[in-house]
C-alpha positions in Angstrom: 27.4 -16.7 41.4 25.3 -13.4 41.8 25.9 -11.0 39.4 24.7 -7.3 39.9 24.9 -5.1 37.0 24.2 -1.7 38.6 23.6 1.9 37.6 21.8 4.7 36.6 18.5 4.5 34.9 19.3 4.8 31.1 23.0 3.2 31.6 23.0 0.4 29.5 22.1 -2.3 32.6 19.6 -4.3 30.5 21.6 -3.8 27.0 24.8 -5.4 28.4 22.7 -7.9 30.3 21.0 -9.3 27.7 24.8 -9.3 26.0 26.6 -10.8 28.9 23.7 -13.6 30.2 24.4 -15.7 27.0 28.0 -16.2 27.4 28.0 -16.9 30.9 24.7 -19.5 30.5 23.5 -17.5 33.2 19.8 -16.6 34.6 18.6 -13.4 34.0 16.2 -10.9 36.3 15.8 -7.7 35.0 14.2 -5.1 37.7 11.4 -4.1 35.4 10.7 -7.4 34.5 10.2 -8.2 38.4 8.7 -5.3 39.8 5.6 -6.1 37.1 5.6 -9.7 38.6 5.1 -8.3 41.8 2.8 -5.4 40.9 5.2 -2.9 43.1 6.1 -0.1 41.4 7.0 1.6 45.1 10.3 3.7 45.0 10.2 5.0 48.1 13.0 4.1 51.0 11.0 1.2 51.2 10.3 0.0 47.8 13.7 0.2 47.2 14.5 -1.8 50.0 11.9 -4.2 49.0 12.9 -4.5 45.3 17.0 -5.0 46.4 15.5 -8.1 49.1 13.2 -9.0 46.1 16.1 -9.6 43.5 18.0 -11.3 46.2 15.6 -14.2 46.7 15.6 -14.8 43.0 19.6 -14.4 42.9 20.0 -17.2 46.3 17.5 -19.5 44.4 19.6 -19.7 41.4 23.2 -19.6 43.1 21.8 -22.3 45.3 21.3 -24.3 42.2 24.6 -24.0 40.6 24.3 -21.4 38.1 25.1 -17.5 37.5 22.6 -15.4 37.6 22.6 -12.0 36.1 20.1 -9.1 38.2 20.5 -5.7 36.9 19.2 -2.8 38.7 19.6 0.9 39.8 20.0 -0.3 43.2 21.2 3.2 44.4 22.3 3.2 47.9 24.7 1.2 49.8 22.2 -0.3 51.7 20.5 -1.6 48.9 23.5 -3.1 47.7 24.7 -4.6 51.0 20.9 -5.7 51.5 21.0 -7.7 47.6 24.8 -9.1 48.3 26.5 -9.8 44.7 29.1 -11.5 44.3 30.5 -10.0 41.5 29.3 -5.8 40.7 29.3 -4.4 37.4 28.9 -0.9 37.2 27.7 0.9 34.2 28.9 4.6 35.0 28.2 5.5 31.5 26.2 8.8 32.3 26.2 11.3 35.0 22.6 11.7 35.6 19.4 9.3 35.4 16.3 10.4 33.6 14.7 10.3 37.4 15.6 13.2 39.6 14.7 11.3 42.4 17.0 8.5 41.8 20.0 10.8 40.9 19.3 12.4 44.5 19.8 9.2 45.8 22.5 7.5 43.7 25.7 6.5 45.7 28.5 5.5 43.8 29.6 2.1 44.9 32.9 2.0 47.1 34.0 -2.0 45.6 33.3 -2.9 42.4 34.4 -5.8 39.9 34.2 -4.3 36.5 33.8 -0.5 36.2 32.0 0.6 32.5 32.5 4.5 32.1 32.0 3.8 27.9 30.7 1.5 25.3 32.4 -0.8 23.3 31.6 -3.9 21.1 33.5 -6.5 23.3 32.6 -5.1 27.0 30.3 -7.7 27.7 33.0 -10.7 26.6 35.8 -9.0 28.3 33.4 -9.2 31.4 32.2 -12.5 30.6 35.8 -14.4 29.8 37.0 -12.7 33.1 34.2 -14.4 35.3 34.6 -17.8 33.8 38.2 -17.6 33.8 38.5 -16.9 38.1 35.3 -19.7 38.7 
């Protein structure tokens, strides 16, 4: 099961990743993390593009091994989203603008989403988590 945890830079993606991968025994691929792998640090149209396509290969590999796998990114547009293909979306709309202006330009709130996060809390991560396990 691919798991996008989406938003804007500054959010709280890789803080409730690194909350939520645990409890779900899931595989984890943060967008910083991969974009140093690939030495693309492109945020154009088409670095974007490339970085959703990116996590999606990493995301397939895992699903098509059995487990959950946990990608969090900005992935701003629709496209990017459609292009990356989650099964389940988290959204962490926690602030109202990115520290990029470029991104916040961009940003598209998501039409479908799974969980919506407007604040913090100590037990969002395990509401999120015990949900997913409990509709697999």
């Amino acid at each position: 099961m691919k798991i996008l945890v989406m938003g804007l830079p500054g959010s709280g993606k890789t803080y409730l990743s690194e909350r939520l991968v645990p409890l779900l025994d899931a595989a984890w691929y943060n967008a910083d993390v991969v974009r140093k792998m690939a030495n693309d640090w492109d945020f154009s149209d088409d670095g974007r593009d490339r970085q959703a396509k990116r996590m999606r290969t990493f995301a397939d590999f895992e699903k098509s091994h059995g487990r959950f796998v946990v990608c969090d990114f900005v992935c701003p547009t629709k496209a990017t989203r459609k292009k990356f293909g989650a099964d389940i979306v988290v959204w962490l709309d926690t602030i109202k603008e990115g520290r990029y202006e470029d991104t916040n330009k961009i940003f598209q709130k998501p039409d479908k989403v799974n969980f919506h996060i407007t604040e913090w809390n100590d037990h969002n991560h395990k509401d999120i988590a015990q949900e997913i396990l409990k509709n697999v």
